[in-house]
Backbone as numpy.savetxt, mean C-alpha at the origin, in Angstrom:
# Nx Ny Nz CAx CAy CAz Cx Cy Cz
4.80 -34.64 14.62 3.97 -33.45 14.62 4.84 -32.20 14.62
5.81 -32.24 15.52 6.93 -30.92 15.49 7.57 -31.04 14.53
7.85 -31.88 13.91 8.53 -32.01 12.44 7.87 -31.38 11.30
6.61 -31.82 11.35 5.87 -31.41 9.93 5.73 -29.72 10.17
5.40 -29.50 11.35 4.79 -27.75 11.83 6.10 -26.85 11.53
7.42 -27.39 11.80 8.58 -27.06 11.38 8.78 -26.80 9.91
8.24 -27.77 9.25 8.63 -28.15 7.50 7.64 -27.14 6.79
6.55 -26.91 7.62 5.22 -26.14 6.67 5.36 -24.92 7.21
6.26 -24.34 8.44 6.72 -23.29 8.63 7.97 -22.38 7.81
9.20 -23.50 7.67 9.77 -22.97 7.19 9.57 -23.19 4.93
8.54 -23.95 4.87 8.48 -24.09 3.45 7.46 -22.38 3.22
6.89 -22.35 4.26 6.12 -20.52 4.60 7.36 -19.35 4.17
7.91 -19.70 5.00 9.09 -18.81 5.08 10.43 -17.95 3.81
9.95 -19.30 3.43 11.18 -19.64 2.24 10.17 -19.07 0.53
8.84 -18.89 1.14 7.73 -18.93 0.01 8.13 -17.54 -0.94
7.44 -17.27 -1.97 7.55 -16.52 -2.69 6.84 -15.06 -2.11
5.77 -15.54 -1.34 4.80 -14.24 -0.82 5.43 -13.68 0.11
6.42 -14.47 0.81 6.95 -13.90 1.54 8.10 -12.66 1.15
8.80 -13.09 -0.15 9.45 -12.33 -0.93 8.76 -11.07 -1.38
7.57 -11.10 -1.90 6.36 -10.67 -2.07 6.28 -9.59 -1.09
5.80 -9.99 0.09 5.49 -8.81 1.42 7.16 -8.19 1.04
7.89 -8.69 1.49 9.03 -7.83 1.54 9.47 -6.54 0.27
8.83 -7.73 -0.52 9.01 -6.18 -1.75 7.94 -5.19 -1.48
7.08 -5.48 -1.04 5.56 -4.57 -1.05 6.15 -3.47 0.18
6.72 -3.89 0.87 7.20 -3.21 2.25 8.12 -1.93 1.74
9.48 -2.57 1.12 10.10 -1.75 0.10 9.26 -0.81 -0.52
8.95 -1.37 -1.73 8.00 -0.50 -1.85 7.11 1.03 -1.06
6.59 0.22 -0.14 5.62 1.15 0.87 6.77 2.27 1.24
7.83 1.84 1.48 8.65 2.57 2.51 8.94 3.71 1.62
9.46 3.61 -0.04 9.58 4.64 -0.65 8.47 5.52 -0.71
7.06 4.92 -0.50 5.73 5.59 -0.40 5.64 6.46 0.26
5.90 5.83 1.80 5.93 6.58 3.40 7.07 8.01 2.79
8.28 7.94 2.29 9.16 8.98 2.45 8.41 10.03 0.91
7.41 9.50 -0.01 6.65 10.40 -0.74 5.62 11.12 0.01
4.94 10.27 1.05 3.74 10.91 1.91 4.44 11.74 3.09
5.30 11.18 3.10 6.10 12.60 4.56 6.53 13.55 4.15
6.97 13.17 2.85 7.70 14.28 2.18 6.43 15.58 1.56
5.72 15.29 1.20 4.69 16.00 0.49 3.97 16.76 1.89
3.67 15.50 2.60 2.73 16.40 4.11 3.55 17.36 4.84
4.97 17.12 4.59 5.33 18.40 5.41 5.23 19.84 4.49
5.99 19.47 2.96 5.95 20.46 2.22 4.72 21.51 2.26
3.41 20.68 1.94 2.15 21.17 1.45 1.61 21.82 3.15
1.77 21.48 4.86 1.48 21.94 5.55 2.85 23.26 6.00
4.05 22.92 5.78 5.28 23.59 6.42 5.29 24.69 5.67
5.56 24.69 4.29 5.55 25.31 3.24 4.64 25.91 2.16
4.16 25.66 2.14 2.39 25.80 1.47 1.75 26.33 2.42
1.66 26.30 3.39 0.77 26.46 4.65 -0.72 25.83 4.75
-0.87 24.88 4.00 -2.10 23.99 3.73 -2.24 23.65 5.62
-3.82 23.53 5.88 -4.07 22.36 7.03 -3.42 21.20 6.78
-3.04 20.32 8.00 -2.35 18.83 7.83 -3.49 18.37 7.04
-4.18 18.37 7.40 -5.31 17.02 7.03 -5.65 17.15 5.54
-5.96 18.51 5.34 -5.93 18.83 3.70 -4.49 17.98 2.96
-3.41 18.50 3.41 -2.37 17.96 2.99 -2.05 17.07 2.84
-2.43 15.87 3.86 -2.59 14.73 4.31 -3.34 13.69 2.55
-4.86 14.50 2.19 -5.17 13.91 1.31 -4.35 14.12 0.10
-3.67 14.73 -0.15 -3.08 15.15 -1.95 -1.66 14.46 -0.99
-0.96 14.08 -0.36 0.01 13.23 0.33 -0.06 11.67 0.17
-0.87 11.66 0.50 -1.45 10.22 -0.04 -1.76 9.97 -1.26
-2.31 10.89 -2.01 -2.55 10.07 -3.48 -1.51 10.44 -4.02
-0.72 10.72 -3.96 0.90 10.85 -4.75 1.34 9.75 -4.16
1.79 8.94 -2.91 1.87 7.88 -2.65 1.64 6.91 -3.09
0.05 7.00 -3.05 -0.15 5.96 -3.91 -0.09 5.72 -5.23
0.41 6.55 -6.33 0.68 6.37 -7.55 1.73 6.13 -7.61
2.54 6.51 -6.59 3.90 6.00 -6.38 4.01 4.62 -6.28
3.35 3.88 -5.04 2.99 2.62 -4.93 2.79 1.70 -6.14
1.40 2.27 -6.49 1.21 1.71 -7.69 2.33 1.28 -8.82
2.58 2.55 -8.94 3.46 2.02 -10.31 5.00 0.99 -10.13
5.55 1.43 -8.67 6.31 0.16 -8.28 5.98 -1.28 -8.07
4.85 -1.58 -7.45 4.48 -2.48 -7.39 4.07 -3.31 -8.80
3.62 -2.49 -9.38 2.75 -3.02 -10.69 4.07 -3.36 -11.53
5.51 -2.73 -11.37 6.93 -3.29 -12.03 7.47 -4.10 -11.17
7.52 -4.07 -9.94 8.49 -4.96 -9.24 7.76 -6.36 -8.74
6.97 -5.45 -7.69 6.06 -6.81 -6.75 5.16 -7.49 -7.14
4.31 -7.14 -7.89 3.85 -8.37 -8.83 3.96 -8.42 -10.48
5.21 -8.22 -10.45 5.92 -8.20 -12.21 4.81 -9.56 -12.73
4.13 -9.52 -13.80 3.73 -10.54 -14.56 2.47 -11.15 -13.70
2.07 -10.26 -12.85 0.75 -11.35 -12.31 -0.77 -11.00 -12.98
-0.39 -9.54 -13.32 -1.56 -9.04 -14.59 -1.68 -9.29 -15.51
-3.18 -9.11 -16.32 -3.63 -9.08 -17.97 -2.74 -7.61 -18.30
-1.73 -8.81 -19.15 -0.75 -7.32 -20.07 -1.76 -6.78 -21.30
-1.52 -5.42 -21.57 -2.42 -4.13 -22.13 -2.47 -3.59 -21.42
-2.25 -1.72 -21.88 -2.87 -0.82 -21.12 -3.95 -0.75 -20.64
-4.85 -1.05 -21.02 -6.79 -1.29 -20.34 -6.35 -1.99 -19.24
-5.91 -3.39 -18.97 -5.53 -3.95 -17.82 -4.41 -3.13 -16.96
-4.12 -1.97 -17.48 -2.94 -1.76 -16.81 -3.86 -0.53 -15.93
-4.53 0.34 -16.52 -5.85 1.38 -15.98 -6.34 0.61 -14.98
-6.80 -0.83 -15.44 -8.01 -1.42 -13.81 -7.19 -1.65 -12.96
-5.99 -2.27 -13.34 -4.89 -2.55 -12.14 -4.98 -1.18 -11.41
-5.09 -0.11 -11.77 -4.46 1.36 -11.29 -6.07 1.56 -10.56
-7.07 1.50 -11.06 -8.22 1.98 -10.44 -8.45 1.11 -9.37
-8.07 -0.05 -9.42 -8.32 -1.29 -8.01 -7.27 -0.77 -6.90
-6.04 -0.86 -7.52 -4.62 -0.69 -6.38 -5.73 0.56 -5.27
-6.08 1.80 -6.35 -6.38 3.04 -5.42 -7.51 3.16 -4.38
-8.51 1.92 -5.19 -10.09 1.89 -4.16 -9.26 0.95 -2.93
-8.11 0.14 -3.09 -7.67 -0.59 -2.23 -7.10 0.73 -1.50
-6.11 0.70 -1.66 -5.37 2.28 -1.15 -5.83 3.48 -0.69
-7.34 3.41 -1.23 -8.27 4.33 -0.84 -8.72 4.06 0.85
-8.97 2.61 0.85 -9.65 2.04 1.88 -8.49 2.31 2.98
-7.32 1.63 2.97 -6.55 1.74 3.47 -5.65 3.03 3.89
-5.63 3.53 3.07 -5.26 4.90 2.96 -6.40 6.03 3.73
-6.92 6.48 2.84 -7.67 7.50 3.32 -8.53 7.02 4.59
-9.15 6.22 4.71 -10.29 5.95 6.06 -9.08 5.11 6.90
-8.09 4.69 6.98 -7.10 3.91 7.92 -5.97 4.93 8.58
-5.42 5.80 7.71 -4.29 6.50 7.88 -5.01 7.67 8.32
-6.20 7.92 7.51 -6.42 9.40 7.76 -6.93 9.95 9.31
-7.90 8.05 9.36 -8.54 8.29 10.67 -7.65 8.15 12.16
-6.41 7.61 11.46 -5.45 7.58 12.96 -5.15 8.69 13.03
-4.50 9.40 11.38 -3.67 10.80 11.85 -4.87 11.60 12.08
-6.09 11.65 12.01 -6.77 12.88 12.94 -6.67 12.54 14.38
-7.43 10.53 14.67 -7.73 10.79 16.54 -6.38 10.88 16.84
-5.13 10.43 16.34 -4.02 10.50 17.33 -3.41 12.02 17.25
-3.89 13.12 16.59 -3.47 14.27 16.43 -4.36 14.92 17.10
-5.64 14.82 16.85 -6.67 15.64 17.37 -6.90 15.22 19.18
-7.04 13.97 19.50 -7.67 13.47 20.78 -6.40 13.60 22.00
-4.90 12.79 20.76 -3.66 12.78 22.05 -2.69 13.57 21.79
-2.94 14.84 20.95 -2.19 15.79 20.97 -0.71 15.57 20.54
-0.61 14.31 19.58 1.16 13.54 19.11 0.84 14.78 17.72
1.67 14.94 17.59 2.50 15.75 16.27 2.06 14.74 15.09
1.52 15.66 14.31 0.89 14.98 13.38 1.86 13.91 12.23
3.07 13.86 12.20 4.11 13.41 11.48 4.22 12.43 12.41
4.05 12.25 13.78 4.04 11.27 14.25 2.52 10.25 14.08
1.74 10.73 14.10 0.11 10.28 13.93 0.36 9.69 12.74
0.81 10.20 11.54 0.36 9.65 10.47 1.83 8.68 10.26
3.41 7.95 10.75 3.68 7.24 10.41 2.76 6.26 11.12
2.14 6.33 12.46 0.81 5.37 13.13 -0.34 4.88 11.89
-0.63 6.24 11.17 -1.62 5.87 10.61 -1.06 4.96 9.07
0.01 5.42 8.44 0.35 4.30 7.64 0.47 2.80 7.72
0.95 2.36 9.45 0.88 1.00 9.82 -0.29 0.11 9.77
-0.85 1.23 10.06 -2.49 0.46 10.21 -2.86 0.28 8.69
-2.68 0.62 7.73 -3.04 0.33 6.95 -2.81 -0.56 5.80
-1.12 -0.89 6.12 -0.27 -1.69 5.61 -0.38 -3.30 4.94
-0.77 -3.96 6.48 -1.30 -5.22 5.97 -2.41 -5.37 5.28
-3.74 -5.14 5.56 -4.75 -4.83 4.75 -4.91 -4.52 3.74
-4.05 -3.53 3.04 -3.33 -3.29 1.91 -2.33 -4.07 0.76
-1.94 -4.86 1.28 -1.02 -5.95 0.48 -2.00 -7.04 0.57
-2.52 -7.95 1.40 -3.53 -8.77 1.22 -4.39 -8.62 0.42
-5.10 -7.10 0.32 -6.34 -7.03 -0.68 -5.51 -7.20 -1.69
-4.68 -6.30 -1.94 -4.24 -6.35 -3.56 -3.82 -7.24 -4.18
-2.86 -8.56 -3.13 -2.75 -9.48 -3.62 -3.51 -10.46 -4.21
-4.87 -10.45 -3.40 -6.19 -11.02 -3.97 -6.43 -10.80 -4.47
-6.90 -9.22 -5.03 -8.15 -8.74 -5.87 -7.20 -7.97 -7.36
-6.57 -6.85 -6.92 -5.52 -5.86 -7.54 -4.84 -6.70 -8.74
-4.14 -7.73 -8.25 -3.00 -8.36 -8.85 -3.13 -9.71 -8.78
-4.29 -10.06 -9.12 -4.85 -11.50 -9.07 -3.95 -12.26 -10.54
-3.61 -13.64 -9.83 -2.94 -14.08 -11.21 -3.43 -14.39 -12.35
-3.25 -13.80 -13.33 -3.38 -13.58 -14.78 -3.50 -14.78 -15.66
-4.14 -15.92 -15.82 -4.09 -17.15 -16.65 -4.81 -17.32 -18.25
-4.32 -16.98 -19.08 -4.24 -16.96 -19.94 -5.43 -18.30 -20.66
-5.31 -19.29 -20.10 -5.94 -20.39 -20.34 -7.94 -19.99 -19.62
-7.58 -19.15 -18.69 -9.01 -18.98 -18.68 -9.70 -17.92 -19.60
-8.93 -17.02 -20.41 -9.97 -16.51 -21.47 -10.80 -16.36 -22.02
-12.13 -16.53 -22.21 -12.53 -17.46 -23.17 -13.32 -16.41 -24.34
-12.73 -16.53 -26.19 -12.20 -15.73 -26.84 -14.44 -15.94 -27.56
């Protein structure tokens, strides 16, 4: 029994999704330094409200996201064509949307608004939360694998 839980752990481990999360993470992280980067500009410099800022912060992120992911992290799991390449982009964002805007947005207001943390701190909180949820959907739905054999012409 400790043998097999061992073998189906580390055959987990060794898996491709796991490679997978790690690129998606990558990924994210260049995201996070597009969304910090923009939220400070557009509130520090701009003098925008955070929260205003917060939204046009995020969707630069996420096109950022997008388009890495859609080359690196799941290279080849889509219907190739631009049309498939648009739904890929409109799914990633309702995903990203979810995650993004109602996950991130709603931490960086209560943890800014209720406990008084600095909003640059609220919102790397609010990116976490949204993280896993975010790679799971997309892996399911976003970037579902592409089989050619199910077509039907």
């Amino acid at each position: 029994m400790k043998i097999d839980l061992f073998e189906k752990t580390k055959k987990l481990i060794s898996s491709a999704e796991i490679v997978r999360f790690i690129k998606f993470g990558i990924v994210g992280g260049s995201g996070t330094f597009v969304n910090m980067g923009f939220l400070w500009l557009f509130t520090e410099v701009v003098g925008w409200y955070y929260l205003v800022s917060a939204v046009f912060a995020i969707a630069l992120a996420m096109i950022n996201n997008f388009i890495w992911n859609d080359i690196w992290t799941w290279r080849g799991r889509g219907k190739p064509g631009k049309q498939a390449f648009f739904i890929r982009m409109i799914k990633f964002c309702l995903v990203a949307s979810l995650a993004g805007y109602v996950g991130n947005l709603g931490v960086l207001w209560i943890l800014t608004h209720f406990f008084h943390l600095h909003y640059m701190i609220s919102n790397m909180f609010g990116i976490a939360v949204g993280t896993i949820i975010n790679y799971f959907l997309n892996n399911i739905w976003t970037f579902k694998p592409y089989e050619e054999s199910s077509v039907v012409n």
